[in-house]
N, C-alpha and C positions, 0 to 999 in steps of 0.2 A: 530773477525775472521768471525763472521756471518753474519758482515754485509758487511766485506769484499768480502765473499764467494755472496753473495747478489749482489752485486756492478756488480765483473766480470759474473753473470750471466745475470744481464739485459744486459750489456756491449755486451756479446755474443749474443741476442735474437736480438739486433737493427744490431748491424753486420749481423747475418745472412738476415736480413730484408731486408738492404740496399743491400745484394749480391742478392737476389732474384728479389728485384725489376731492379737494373743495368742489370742483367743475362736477364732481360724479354724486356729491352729499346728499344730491336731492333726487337722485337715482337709487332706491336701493342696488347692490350688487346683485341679485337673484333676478332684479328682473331684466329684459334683454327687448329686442324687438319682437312684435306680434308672433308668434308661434301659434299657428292652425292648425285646423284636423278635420276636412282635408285641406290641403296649402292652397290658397290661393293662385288663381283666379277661379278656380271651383270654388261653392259657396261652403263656406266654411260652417261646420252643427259645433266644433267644442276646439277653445284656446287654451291653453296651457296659461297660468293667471300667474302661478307665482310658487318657493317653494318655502317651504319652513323646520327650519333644523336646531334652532338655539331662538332665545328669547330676543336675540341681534335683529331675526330677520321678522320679527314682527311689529320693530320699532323704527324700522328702515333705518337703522344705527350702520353708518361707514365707519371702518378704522380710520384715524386722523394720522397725521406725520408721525407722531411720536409710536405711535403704534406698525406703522410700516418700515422706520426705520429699525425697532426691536424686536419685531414677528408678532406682534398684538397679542392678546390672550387670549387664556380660555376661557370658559363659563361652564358653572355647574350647571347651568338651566337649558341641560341640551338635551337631545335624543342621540341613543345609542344604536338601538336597533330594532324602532318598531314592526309591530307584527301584524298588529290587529287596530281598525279605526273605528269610532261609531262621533256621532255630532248631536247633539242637544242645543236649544238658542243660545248663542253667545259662548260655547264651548266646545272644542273636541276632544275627545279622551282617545290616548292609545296604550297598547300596552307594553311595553320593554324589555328584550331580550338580554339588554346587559346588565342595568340596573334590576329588574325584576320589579319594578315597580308598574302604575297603574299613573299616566302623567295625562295631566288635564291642561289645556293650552285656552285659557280665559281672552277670548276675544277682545273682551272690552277694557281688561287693563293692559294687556300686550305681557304676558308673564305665564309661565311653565312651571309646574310645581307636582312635584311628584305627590300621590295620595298613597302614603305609608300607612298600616295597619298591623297593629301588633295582635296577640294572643291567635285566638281560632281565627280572624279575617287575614291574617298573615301569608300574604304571597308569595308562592315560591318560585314558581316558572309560568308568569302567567302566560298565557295562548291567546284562545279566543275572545270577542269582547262582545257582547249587545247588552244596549238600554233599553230596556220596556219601554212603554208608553207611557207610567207612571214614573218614569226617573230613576226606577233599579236597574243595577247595571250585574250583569255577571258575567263571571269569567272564569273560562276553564285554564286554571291549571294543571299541569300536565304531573309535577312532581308531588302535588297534594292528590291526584286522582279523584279530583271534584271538580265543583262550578261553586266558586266565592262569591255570595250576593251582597251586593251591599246598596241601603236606599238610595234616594234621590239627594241624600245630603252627605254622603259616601260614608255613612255610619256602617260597619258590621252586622248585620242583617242573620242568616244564613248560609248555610254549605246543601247543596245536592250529590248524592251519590258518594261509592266508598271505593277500597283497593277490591271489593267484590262485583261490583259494578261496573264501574269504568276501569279501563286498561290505560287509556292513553288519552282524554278525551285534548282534544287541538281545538274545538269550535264548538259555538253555542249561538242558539238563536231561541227565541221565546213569540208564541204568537197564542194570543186567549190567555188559556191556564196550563199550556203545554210548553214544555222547555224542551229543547231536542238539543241534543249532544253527541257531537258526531265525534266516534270512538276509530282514530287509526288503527288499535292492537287490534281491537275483535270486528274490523272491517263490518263496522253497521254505525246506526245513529241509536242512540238511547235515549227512551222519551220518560219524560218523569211528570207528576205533576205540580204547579207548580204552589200548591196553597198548601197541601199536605207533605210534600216532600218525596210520595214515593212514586219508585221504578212502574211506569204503567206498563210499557212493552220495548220491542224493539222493529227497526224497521233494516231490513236489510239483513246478506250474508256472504261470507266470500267465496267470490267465483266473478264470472264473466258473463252473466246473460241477466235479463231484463229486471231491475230490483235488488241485483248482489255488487255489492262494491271488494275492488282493489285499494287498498290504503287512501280512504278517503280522507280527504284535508281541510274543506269548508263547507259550511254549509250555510242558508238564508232561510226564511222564508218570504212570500212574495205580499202581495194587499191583499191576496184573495183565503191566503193563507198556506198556499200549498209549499213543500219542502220542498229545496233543489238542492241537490249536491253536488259538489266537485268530488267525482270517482276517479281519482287523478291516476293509480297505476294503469287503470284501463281506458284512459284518455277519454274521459267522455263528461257529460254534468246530466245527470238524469234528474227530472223532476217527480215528485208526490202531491196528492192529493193527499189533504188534513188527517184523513181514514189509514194513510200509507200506502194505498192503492197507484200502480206507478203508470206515469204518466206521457212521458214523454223524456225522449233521450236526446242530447245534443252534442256533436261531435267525434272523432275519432282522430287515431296518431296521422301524425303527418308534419311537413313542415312549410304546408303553404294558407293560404289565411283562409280564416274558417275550421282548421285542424287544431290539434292539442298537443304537446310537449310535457310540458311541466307546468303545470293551472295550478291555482289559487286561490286564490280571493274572491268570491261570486255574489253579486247582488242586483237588485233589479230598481228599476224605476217606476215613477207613478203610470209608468203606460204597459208596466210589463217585460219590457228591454232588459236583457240580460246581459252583464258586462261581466267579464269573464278574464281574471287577472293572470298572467304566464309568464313564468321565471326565465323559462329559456329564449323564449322570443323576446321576454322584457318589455312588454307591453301590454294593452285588457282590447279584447275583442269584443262586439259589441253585436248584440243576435235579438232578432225582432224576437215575439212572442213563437211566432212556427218556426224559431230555430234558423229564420236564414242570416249572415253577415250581412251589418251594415255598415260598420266604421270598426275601424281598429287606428290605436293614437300610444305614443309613447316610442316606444324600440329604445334599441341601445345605444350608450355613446355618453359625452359628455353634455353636448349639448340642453338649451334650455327645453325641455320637455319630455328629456330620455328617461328612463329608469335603469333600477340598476339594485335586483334580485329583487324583485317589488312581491309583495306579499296581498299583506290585507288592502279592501277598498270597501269605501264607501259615497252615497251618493246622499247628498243633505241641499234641502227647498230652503231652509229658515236661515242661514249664515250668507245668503247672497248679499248683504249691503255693507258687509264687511269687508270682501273683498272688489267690490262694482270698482274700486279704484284702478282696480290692476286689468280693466278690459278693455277692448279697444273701443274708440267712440265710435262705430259702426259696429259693434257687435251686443248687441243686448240680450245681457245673461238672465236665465232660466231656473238654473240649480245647478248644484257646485257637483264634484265628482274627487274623491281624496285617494289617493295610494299611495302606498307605504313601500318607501326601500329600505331594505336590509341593510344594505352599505351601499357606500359612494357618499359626494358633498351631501347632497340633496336631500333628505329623511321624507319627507312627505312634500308629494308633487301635489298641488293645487289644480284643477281644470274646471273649466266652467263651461256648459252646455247651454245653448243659446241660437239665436238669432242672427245672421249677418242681415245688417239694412243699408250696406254699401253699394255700389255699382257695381 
């Protein structure tokens, strides 16, 4: 009888299992309830939408019983430890700290696929990532001591710059016919051009006042075209004019919002807005055009919307109908907002910028 009684009660614990996990199948696991910024009952500007870490969570694929009674698997078609985002229509590309690859996350079939390249386009540690406007993508690798180009069809292209040139280059950004590559060893940006290949100048030197960066880490440029930097030992993100001519400084150390720690990832939107990504607070700050806080979204924790040593970020207008699923029906999104962690579940937290038109 006891062991009868035994029997039907595992019998019940894997039933109720199975009802919980079927109950959940039309849930992916990543998403949660509404997560804002700011929480309601203030009006919310940006929801945390969803996140994407393996090719699972873009097929809203649940492990079924047999997978939770055995620990499920793994998949190759993960992220390890993105660094760096940029978005093209119906694509996001980042770059990987463990694989060393360049993975491209194809909206429209729901699949991750790393873009390998042998001979001269051969990546070694890629870093920084940006797409032109024409669909080239480059990227500074740190142990090649260049920027890898490769076109719009991720063919092998070209390289910028050598071990004479660059020291360390972590970030690239291209606007016109100028590539700028922002060099942590020799604490400057190195501007090249971009149709003949060479070194036109440099912007920046190290020290502490207005124009010299402390181990700089990213860099953008804006719509208007001008340079920003994250000058991260010197806690601050100064902006350039095209010329280099410097512009405007934003921030200093501190630990309360609106201050700087351990910054990142920097980019701006079509109004100008500069978002501002920080390792140690574990979230991106949000600073109108003259520099003051407006929102800051993210911090630490487990929770659905924390991060967790979050690096690169990107803000992308074309990929909103891909994710419109995951918003809430009174909030209507604008353009998306992407950032990359380092480690934790999560690899790249999704948010979308938008409208509440609830009560």
């Amino acid at each position: 009888m006891e062991f009868k009684n035994s029997f039907f009660l595992i019998a019940a614990i894997l039933l109720a299992s199975a009802m919980l996990l079927t109950g959940c199948a039309s849930t992916p696991q990543i998403r949660s309830e509404s997560v804002f910024y700011p929480p309601l009952p203030e009006k919310p500007r940006l929801q945390f939408l969803t996140a994407i870490s393996s090719e699972d969570d873009l097929t809203d694929k649940k492990a079924g019983l047999d997978d939770f009674l055995l620990g499920g698997k793994e998949t190759d078609k993960s992220m390890g430890r993105p660094y760096a985002v940029q978005a093209v229509k119906g694509k996001i590309y980042l770059t990987d700290r463990v694989s060393n690859d360049l993975l491209e996350i194809n909206l429209l079939t729901s699949t991750i696929n790393p873009l390998r390249a042998g001979g001269r386009g051969a990546l070694q540690t890629p870093s920084g990532l940006w797409i032109a406007d024409d669909g080239s993508k480059y990227i500074a690798d740190l142990k090649r001591q260049q920027v890898v180009v490769f076109d719009r069809d991720n063919n092998f292209e070209t390289v910028l710059g050598n071990a004479t040139s660059l020291e360390r280059p972590v970030d690239v950004a291209v606007y016109g016919e100028r590539v700028y590559v922002c060099d942590m060893q020799k604490h400057q940006v190195v501007v090249f051009d971009r149709i003949t290949g060479k070194m036109l100048t440099t912007i920046g030197k190290v020290g502490e006042k207005e124009g010299e960066f402390n181990r700089p880490t990213h860099i953008t440029v804006d719509s208007q075209g001008n340079l920003i930097v994250n000058d991260a030992f010197n806690f601050r993100i100064q902006k350039f004019a095209p010329d280099g001519k410097f512009l405007q400084m934003i921030g200093m150390a501190g630990s309360t919002p609106g201050n700087m720690a351990r910054t990142k990832g920097v980019v701006t939107d079509h109004d100008g807005n500069l978002y501002v990504v920080d390792a140690a607070f574990e979230n991106v700050q949000i600073f109108n055009p003259e520099g003051k806080l407006l929102l800051f979204f993210g911090g630490a924790g487990l929770e659905p919307g924390s991060m967790y040593l979050p690096a690169g970020i990107a803000v992308d207008y074309v990929n909103v109908p891909y994710f419109q699923k995951y918003a809430d029906k009174n909030f209507k999104l604008k353009y998306l907002i992407y950032v990359c962690n380092m480690t934790g579940a999560n690899k790249l937290n999704v948010y979308g910028f938008g409208d509440w038109l609830g009560e």
